[in-house]
N, C-alpha and C positions, 0 to 999 in steps of 0.2 A: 897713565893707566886708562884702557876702554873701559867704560860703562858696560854694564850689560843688565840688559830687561827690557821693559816695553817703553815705548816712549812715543811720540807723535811728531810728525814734521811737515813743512810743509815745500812744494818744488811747483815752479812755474816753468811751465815749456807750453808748446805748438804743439799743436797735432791737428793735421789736416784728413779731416772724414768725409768721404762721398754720399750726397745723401743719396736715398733711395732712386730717385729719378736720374740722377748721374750716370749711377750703375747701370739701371736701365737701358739709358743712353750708349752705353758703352759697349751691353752685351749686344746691342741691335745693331751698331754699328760694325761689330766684329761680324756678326752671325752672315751666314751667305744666304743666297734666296732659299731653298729648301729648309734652312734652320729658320728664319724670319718668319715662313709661312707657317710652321706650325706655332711661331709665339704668336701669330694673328688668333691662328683657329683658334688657340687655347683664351686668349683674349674675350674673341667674340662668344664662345661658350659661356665664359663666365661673369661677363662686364653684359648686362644688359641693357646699358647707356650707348653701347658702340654696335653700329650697324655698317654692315655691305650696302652699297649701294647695287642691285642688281644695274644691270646692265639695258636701259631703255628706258630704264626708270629713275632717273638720274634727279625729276623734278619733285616724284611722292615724297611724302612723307611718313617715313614710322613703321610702314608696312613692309615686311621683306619675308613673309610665313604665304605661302602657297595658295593658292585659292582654295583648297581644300581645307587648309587649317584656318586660314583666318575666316571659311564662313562657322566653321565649327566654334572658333577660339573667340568670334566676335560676340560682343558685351549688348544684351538687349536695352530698350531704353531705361526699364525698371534696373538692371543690376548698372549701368551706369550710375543709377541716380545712387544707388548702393555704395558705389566703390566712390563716391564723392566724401560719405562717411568714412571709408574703409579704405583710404589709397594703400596703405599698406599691402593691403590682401590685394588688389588689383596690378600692385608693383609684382609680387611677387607669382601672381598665378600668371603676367605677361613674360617673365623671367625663366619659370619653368618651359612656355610653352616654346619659347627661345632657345631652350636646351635641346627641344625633342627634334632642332634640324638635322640634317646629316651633313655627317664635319668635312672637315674643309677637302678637297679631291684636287689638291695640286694646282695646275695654272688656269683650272677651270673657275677655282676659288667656291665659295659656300653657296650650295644648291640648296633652294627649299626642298622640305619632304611632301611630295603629295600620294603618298602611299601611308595605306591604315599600318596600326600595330603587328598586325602578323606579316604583312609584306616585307615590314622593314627588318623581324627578327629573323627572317627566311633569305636575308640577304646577306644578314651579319653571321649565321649559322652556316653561309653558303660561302664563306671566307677560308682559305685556304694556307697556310702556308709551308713551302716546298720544305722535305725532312735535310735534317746535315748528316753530314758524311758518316759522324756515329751511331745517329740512327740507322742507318742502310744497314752499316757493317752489325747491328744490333738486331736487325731483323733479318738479317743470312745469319747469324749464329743461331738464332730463335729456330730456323727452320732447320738446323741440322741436328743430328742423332747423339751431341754431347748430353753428356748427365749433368747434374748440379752442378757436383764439384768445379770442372771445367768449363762449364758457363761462368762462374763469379769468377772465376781466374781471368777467361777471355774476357771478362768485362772490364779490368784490371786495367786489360793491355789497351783495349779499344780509346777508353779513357786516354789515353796517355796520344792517341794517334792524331796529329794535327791534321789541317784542313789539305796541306799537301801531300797526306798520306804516309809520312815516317812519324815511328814510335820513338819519342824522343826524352818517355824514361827513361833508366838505368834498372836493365832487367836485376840486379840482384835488389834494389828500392823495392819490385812489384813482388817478387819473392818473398822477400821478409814479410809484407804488408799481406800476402795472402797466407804467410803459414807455411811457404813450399819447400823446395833445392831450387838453384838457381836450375839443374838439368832439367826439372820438371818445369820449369819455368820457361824454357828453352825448347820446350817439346808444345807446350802448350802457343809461345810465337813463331811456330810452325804452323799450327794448328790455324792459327791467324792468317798468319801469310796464305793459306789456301783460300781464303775469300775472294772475291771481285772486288775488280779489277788487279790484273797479275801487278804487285809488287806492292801490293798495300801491306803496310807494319815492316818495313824496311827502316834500317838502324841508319842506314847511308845509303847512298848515291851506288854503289859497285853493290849490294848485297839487294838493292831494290833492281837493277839493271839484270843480274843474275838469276833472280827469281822470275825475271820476265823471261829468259830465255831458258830456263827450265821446264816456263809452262809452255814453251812452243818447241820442245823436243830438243833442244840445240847445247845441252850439257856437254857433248862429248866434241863441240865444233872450235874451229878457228877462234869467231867470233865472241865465246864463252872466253879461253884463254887472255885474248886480247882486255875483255871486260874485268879479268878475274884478278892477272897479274900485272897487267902494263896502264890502268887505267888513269895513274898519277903521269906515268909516260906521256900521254895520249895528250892530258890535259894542258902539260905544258909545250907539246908538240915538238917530241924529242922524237920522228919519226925514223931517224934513222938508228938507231937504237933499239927500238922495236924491230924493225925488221930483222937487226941483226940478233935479236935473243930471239926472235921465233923464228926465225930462219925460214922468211918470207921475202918476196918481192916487193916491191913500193907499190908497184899497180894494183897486189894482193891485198896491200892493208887500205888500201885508199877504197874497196870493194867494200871489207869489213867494216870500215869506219862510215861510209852509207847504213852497212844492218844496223849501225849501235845507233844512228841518225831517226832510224825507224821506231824506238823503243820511246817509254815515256818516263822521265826522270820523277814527275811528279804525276803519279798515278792516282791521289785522293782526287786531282782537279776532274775527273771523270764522272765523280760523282757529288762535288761539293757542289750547291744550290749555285746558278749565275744571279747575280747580283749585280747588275746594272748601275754605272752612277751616272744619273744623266743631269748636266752641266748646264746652267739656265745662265744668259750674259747678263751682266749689270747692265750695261752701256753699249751701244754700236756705232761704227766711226763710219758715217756714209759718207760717199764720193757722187759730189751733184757737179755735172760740168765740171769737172777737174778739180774741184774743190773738195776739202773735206769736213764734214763737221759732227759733233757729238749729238746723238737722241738717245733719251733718256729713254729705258726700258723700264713700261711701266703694267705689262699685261700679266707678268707673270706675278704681279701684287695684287687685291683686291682693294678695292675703292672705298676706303671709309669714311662715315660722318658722325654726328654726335646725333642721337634718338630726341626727336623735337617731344616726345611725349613725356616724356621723363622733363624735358624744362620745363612743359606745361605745369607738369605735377609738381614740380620745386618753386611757383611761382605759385601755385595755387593756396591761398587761404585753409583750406580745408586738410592739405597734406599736414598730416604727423609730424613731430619734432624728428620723431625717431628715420621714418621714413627719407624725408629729407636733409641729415646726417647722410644716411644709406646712398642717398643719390648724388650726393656733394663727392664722398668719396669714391663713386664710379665714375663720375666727372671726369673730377680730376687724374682717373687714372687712362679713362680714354680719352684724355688731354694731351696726357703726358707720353702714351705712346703714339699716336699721330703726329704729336714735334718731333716724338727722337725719328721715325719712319720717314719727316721731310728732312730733320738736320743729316740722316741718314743719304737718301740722295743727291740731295745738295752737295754732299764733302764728295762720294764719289764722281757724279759727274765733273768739279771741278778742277777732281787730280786728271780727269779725264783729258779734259779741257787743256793742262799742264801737260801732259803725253803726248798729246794732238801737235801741239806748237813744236817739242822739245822734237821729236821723233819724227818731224812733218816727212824727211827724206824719207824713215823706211816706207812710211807707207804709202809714197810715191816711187818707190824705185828698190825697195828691198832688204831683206835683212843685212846686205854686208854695208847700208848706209847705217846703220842704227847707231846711235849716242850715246855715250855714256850720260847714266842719269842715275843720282842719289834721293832718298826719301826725303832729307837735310834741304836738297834744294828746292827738291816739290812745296816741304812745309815755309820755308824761307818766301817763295812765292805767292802762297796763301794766306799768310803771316798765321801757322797752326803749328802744333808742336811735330813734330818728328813720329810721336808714338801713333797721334792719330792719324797719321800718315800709311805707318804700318799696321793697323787696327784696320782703317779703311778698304785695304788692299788685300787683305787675307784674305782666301781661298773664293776670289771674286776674279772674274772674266770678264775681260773685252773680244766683243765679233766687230771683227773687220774686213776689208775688202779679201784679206790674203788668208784671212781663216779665224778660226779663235785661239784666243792669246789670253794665259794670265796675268793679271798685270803687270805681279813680279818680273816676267819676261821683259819688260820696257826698263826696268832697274839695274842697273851694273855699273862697276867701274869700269876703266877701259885704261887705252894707252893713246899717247899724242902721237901719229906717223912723220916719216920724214920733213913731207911737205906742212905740217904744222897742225893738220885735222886731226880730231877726236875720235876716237875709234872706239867702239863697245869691244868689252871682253867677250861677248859674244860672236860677235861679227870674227872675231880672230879664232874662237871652237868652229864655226864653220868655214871658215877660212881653211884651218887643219882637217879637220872633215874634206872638204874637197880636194885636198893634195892627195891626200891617204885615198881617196877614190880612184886618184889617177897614177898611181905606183904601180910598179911593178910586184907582183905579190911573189918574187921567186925572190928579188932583192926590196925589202919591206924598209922604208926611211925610218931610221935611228930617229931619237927625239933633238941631236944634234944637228942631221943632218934636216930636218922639219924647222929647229931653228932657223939655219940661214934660207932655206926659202922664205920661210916669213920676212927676211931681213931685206929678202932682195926686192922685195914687194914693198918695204918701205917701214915695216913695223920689227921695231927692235924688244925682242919680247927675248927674256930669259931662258934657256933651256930647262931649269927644272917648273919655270911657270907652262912652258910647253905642256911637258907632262902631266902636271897637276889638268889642264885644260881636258888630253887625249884622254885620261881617266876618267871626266868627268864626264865627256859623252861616249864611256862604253865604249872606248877603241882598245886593246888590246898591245899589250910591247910589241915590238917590232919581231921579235923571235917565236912570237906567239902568231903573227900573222902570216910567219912565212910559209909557201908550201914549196913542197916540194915535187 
């Protein structure tokens, strides 16, 4: 029979916890330069133990506030002798005036402020940023002659319209939710679809294509028909089929299928903000006399040290219990993030260093020399685990001679060729890439018949690995290439 009720017991197991500083470690080594750079700025805002070393100034001490603030912010001899009673109050009014810089501005890194109160608020008030696509479409419905009613509907639908401009509710959902008929509903993403740019709040691809050629008068044309009824036709490029349900020429639809080339599938991108990512490299592989070797890139980081005043004050007699508590634990935090920022470096310049050696061909002679290379054996060679391997490598770039490269690019498996060399699975997708260049596009090669060229060239690769490859860079089946 089970017991039952309360009772106590005891269980021994493992449990492995990261401490604080691990994690730390672990997100800075994930993080790419743009994410790193704001764990700095955010760092140096709030740790007033850790300083930038400005740039000339590499021998000062302690000083990194503007000539304008630190004549302002510097301590006369009387309130020194002050804050000898009072470190506290002097730790902390050098903390604030450490706040009032202006934050960090990217590869330029943390600039002092030498401009007063009103300058700085007239710059942050003088900030701008570009409206999105709902906005716009929120301020064309604002400006038009709807009443209530159909403004809170349109706003419904706007709601609903993604950055590429299709509304990708379920008109009878925004119906019920406004109270409507789905016909009124239906009258009101009409009322939408007349906004700018033609085809915004399109349900699909042929009703957003339609609506553009409604607004350029061509309802009643070839070119409408072809968009209206044969569009799935079109896509898998069953050309002859079309010609024969509209009862046209091939050289008539090859005219039309230029107008439909002229039209824009995705008409929100007309108006959605450009948003820029711009890619900063970990590492550069220069070429000195024929040779190649790894420099650490280090400008788009700013240069940190530990604030000598703050040791003073935790060495000083006179500092506070409490104060020096206070400082001990900024210490140690801008300790803690200056080792993960160098074990940070360190690990990737030396997978660098392992890609340099492994890959030395491509980057002497090209991508179709490239190696197959596994994370397993990068960390195998570091003697590091695997994860930090791929933790290191996330969304971080190598520039090199032939361009910049992620690094995941340098990783892959491959196949062995006839003659007994290692082949990257990449070097074989451009391998098929440049067959496919050189086809005849009226007879477009089968993934079969792309097999035995591969074959003759010396690499025995699978027909459906083929495919899985052409897929992968966006090449298209063979009946889908052909023209006619």
């Amino acid at each position: 029979m089970v017991q039952q009720g309360l009772y106590q017991s005891q269980d021994l197991r493992q449990d492995q916890i990261l401490a604080p500083q691990q994690i730390q470690s672990l997100e800075i080594l994930l993080a790419s330069v743009q994410e790193l750079q704001v764990k700095i700025s955010e760092e140096l805002s709030e740790n007033p133990t850790l300083e930038q070393i400005s740039p000339g100034n590499e021998d000062l001490v302690g000083d990194v506030l503007s000539d304008a603030e630190s004549a302002q912010n510097k301590p006369t001899q009387e309130e020194k002798k002050n804050s000898e009673n009072d470190a506290v109050t002097e730790m902390l009014h050098l903390a604030d005036s450490w706040q009032n810089s202006v934050p960090f501005s990217g590869a330029g890194g943390w600039q002092s402020s030498d401009v007063d109160g009103e300058k700085r608020d007239f710059f942050f008030d003088s900030l701008t940023a570009e409206p999105s696509l709902q906005e716009l479409l929120l301020e064309q419905l604002r400006l038009s002659d709807a009443d209530t009613k159909i403004i809170a509907l349109a706003e419904l639908i706007i709601g609903s319209i993604d950055d590429s401009g299709y509304m990708r509710s379920i008109l009878a959902d925004l119906a019920t939710v406004g109270g409507v008929s789905i016909k009124k509903m239906e009258k009101i993403l009409t009322f939408v679809q007349s906004f700018d740019p033609a085809g915004i709040g399109a349900r699909d691809p042929r009703e957003c294509l339609m609506i553009q050629l409604e607004r350029n008068g061509k309802k009643n044309s070839d070119v409408y028909t072809l968009v209206n009824q044969h569009l799935d036709e079109l896509a898998a490029n069953k050309l002859p089929q079309i010609i024969k349900q509209m009862g046209i020429t091939m050289d008539r639809l090859h005219e039309l299928m230029e107008e439909v080339k002229l039209l824009n599938p995705y008409p929100g991108s007309l108006l959605s903000p450009n948003k820029p990512v711009y890619i900063v490299p970990e590492v550069t592989i220069l070429e000195d006399e024929g040779e190649f070797k790894v420099k650490k890139e280090v400008r788009h980081l700013p240069q940190l040290r530990i604030s000598q005043y703050y040791i003073k004050l935790l060495d000083s007699p006179s500092t506070s219990k409490e104060a020096k508590e206070y400082i001990r634990q900024k210490l140690a935090s801008s300790k803690a993030l200056m080792k993960s920022i160098t074990q940070r470096q360190s690990t990737i310049c030396q997978i660098a260093e392992v890609i340099l050696d492994t890959q030395y061909d491509f980057f002497k002679n090209g991508i179709d020399f490239l190696h197959p290379l596994t994370m397993q054996q990068v960390a195998d060679k570091l003697g590091i685990h695997e994860t930090t391997v791929s933790r290191a490598i996330a969304n971080k770039y190598l520039q090199t001679p032939s361009g910049l490269f992620e690094f995941k690019f340098f990783f892959s498996t491959g196949f062995q060729s006839n003659d007994g060399s290692a082949v990257s699975n990449r070097s074989v997708m451009e391998k098929i890439k440049d067959i496919i260049a050189r086809e005849d596009t009226a007879k477009p090669y089968s993934d079969l018949k792309l097999t035995n060229l591969l074959k003759e060239e010396g690499l025995s690769v699978a027909r459906r690995t083929v495919a899985k490859y052409r897929e992968a860079i966006g090449i298209p089946s063979s009946h889908l290439r052909k023209e006619f």
